[in-house]
C-alpha positions in Angstrom: -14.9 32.5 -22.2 -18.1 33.1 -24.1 -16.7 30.9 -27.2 -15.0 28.4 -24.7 -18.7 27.6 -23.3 -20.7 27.5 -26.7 -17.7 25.2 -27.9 -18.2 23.1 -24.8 -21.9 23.6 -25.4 -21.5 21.9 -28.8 -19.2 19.2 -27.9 -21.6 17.8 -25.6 -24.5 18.0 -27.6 -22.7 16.2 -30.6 -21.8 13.2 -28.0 -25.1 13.2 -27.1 -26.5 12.8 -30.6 -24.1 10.5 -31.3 -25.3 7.9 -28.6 -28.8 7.9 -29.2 -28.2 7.5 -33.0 -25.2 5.3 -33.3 -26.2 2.0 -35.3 -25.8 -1.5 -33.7 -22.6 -2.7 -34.5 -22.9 -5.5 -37.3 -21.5 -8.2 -37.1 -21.6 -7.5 -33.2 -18.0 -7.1 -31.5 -16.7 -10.4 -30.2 -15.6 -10.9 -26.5 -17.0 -9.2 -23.4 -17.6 -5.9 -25.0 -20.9 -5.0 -25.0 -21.9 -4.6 -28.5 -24.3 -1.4 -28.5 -25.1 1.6 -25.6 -27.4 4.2 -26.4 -27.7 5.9 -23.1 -25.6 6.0 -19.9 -28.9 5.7 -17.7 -30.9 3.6 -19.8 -28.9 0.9 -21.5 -25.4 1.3 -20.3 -24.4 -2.6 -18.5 -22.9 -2.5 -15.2 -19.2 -2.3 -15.1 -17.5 -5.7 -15.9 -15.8 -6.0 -13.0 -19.0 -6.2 -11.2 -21.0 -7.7 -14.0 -19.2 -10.7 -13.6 -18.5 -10.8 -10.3 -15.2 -10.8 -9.7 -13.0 -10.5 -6.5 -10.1 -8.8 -5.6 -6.9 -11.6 -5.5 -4.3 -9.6 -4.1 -2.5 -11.8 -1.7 -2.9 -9.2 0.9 -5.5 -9.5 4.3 -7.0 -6.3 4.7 -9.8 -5.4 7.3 -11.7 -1.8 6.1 -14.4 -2.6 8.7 -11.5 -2.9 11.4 -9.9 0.1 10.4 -13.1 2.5 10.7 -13.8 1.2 13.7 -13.1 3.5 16.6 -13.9 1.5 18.9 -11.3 -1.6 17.2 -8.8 -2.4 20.5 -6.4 0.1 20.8 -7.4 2.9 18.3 -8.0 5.6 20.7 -4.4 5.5 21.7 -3.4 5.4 18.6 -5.2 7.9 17.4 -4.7 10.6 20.2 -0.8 10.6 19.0 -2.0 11.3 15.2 -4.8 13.5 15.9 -2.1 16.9 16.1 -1.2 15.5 12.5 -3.1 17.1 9.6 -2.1 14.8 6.9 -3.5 11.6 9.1 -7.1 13.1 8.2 -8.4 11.6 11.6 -11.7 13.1 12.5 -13.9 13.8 15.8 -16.9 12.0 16.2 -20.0 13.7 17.8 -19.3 11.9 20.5 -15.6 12.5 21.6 -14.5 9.4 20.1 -11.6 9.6 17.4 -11.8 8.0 13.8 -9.6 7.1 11.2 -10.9 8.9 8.0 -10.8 7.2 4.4 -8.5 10.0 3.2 -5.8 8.6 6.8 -4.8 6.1 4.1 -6.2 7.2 0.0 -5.0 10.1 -1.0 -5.4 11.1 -5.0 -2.6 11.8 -7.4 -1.6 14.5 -8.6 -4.0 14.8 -11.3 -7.1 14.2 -9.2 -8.1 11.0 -11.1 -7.1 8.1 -9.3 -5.8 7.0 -5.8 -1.8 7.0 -4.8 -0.6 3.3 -4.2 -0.4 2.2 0.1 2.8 1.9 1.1 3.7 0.6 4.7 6.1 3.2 5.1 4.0 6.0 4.6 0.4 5.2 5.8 0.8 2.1 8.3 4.1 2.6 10.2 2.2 5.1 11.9 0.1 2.9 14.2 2.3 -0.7 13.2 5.6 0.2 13.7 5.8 -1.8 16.9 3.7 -4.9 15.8 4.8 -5.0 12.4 8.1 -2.4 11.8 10.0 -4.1 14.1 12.0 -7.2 15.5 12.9 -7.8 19.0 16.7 -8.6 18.2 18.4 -6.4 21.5 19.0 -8.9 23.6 18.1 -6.2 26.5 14.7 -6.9 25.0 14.3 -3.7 22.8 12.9 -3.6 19.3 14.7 -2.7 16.1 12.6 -1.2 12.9 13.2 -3.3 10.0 12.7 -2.6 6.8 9.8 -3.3 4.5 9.2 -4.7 1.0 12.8 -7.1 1.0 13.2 -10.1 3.2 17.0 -9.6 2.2 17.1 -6.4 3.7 15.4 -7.7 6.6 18.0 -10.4 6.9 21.0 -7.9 6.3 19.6 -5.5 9.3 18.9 -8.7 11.6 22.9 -10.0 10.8 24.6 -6.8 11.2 22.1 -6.4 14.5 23.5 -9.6 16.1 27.4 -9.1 14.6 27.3 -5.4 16.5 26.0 -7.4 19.7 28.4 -10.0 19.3 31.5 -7.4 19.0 30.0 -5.3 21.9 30.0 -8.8 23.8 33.1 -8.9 23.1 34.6 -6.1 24.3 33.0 -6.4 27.6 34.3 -9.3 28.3 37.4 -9.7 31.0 40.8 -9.5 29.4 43.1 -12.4 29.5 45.1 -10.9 32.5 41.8 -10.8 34.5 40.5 -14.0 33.3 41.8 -15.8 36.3 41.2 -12.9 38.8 38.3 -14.3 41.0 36.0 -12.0 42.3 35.5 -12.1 46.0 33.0 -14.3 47.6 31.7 -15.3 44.4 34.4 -16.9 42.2 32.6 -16.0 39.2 35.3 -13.8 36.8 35.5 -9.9 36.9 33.5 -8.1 34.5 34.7 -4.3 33.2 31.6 -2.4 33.9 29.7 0.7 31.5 27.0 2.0 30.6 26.0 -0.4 28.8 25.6 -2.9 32.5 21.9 -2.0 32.4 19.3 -5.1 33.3 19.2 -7.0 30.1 16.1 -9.3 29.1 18.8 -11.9 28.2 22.6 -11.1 28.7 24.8 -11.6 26.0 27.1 -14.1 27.0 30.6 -13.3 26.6 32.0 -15.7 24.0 35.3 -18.1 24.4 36.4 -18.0 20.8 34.7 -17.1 17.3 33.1 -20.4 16.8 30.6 -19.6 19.9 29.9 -16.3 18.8 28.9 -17.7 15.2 26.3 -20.2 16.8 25.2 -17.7 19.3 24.6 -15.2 16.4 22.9 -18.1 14.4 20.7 -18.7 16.8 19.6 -15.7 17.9 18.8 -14.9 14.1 16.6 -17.6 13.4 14.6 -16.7 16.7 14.6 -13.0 15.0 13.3 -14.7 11.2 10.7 -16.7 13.0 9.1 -13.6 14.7 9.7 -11.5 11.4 7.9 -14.4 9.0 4.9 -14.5 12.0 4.4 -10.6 10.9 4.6 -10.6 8.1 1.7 -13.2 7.5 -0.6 -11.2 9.8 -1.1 -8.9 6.0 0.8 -11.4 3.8 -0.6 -14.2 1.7 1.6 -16.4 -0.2 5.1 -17.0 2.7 6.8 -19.5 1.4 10.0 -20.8 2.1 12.6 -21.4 -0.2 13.7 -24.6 -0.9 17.7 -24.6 -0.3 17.4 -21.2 1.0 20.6 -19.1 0.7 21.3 -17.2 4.8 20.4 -14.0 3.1 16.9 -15.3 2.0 15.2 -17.9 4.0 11.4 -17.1 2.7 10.0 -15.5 0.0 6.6 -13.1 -0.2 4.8 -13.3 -2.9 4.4 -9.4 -4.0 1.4 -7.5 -3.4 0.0 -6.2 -6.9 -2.4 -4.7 -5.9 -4.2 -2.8 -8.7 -4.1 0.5 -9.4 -7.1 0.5 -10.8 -10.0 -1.7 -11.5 -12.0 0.4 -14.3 -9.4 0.4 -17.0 -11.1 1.4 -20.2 -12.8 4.0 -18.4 -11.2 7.8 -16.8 -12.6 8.8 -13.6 -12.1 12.4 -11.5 -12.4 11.9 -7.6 -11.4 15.4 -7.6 -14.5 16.4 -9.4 -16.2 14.2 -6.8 -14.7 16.0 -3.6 -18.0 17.8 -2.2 -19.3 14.3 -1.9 -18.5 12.1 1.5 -16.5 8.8 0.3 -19.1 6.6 2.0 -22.0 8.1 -0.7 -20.4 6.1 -2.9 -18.3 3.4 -1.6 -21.1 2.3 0.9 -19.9 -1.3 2.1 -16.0 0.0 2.6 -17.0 0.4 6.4 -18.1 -3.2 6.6 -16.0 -4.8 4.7 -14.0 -7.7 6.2 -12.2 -8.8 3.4 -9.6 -8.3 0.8 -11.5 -10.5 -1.5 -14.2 -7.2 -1.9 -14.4 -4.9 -4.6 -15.7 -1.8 -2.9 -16.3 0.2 -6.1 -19.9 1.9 -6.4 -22.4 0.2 -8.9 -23.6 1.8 -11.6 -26.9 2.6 -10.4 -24.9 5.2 -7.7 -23.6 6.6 -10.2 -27.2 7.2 -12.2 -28.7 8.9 -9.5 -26.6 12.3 -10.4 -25.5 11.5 -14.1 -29.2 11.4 -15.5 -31.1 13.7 -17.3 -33.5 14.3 -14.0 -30.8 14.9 -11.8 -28.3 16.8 -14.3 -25.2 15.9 -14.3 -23.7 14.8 -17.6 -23.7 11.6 -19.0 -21.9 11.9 -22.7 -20.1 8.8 -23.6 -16.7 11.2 -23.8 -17.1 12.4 -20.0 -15.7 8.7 -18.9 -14.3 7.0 -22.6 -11.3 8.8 -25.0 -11.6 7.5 -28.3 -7.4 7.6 -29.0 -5.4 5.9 -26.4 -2.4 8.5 -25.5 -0.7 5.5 -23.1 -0.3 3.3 -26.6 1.5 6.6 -28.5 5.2 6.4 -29.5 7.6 8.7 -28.2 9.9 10.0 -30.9 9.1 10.5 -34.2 11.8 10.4 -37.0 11.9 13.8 -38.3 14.9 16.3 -37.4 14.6 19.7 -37.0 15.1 21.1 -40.5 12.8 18.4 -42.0 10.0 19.3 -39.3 10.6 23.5 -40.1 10.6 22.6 -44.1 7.8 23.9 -46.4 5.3 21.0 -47.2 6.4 19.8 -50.9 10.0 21.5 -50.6 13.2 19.1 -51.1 
């Protein structure tokens, strides 16, 4: 342990030497690289991403200050069912009142560097699956999850929906030997009843031949597309339909790609940032109202513990690898017995 630390020791003193007496680059690198850093907390520029003020594209509408809201319409309900749930992360405020937590919806990967991707199906279906996960395609009025991230899945779930419907229809309706049985003091035609004679939002009628099933069916599935498009634009930028659209594809979403992560010549640890509360860092996520912001912390957050004053290290190596390992090969194009053979044998 001894030798580990005075190696460590070393390390970090030859990266510091090295920033305070590296040269200026000459000629000076070309592009948006800044062309010489001496010191993280004296010289280093503030990261590009800020530097030149960028925004965040991803056709996605996403409401942080909405989501730390506890007092946002309906949260408390929500809430109260996820609060039991340890991996929801929702936390107590000194007041009674229930709050989603940053870590409800980021979580890190498995190496403790960066955050997992959101997926619906993992961190929103929770509170969305009746606003968002579902279609009202029962004609008794229920809902039925759909799936997310394929409007041709959402289609193929919506068709087989209505074709089960239809059959079921069908197979309630009066044979041909009651067809003509009146009923009495109605004259409307006898019905076989079940348990599936329950009050019905809109009764599926029973059809006289295939044709009328097929336009009742089409119907009802363009209702069900309509209501499923309208969703999906309450997150989703970019719905457009498709021009000579096919039945199993009547719009198209443009995909999310949202990035994975915005400082990308640089390595970051969350985990090594865990005693710290997110919001010490990421101070405008609780009042942000748009996808369009960047909520990474400025440079100058970053300062106020990786400085000599404060102590924590600031070597060019703790945040920059000089070899890329994501550019390496895989395979080299030795076998075996020419890797275990004595250098300079034949």
């Amino acid at each position: 342990m001894r030798w580990a630390l005075i190696a460590i020791g070393l390390a970090a003193g030859v990266a510091a030497a090295w920033v305070v007496a590296r040269p200026r680059v000459d000629p000076p690198v070309s592009g948006r690289i800044v062309n010489t850093v001496t010191s993280f907390w004296r010289d280093h520029p503030e990261w590009e991403v800020l530097r030149e003020g960028r925004y965040d594209a991803t056709p996605i509408l996403l409401n942080h200050a909405r989501h730390m809201d506890p007092d946002a319409p309906g949260m408390q309900a929500y809430l109260a069912d996820l609060v039991k749930d340890p991996r929801a992360h929702v936390q107590r405020l000194p007041d009674g009142r229930l709050s989603m937590s940053c870590a409800s919806c980021h979580v890190q990967d498995s190496a403790g560097r960066n955050m997992r991707p959101i997926r619906f199906d993992t961190h929103c279906i929770a509170c969305h699956s009746d606003d968002l996960g579902s279609v009202e395609i029962d004609p008794r009025g229920e809902r039925m999850p759909v799936p997310h991230g394929s409007v041709a899945h959402v289609v193929e779930r919506i068709d087989g929906a209505l074709a089960l419907w239809a059959l079921r229809a069908r197979a309630e309706s009066p044979d041909a030997d009651d067809a003509a049985e009146p009923e009495e003091d109605t004259g409307r035609r006898r019905r076989r009843a079940g348990p599936s004679e329950a009050p019905r939002a809109e009764a599926v009628p029973a059809f006289a031949s295939g044709a009328e099933a097929d336009a009742w069916i089409a119907e009802r599935r363009d209702r069900a597309l309509r209501r499923v498009e309208t969703s999906c634009a309450k997150c989703h930028v970019g719905i457009e339909p498709v021009p000579d659209a096919s039945p199993g594809e009547p719009f198209r979403i443009e995909p999310p790609r949202i990035p994975d992560r915005w400082l990308t010549r640089a390595v970051f640890s969350h985990h090594s940032h865990t005693m710290l509360s997110c919001v010490a860092c990421h101070i405008d996520a609780p009042t942000s109202v748009s996808t369009r912001d960047i909520l990474l912390p400025g440079i100058m957050s970053c300062r106020e513990c990786h400085s000599p004053s404060a102590g924590a290290p600031s070597s060019c190596v703790l945040c920059h690898t000089y070899h890329d390992r994501s550019l390496d090969v895989q395979g080299g194009e030795l076998t075996i017995p020419e890797f275990l053979r004595p250098r300079g044998a034949q």
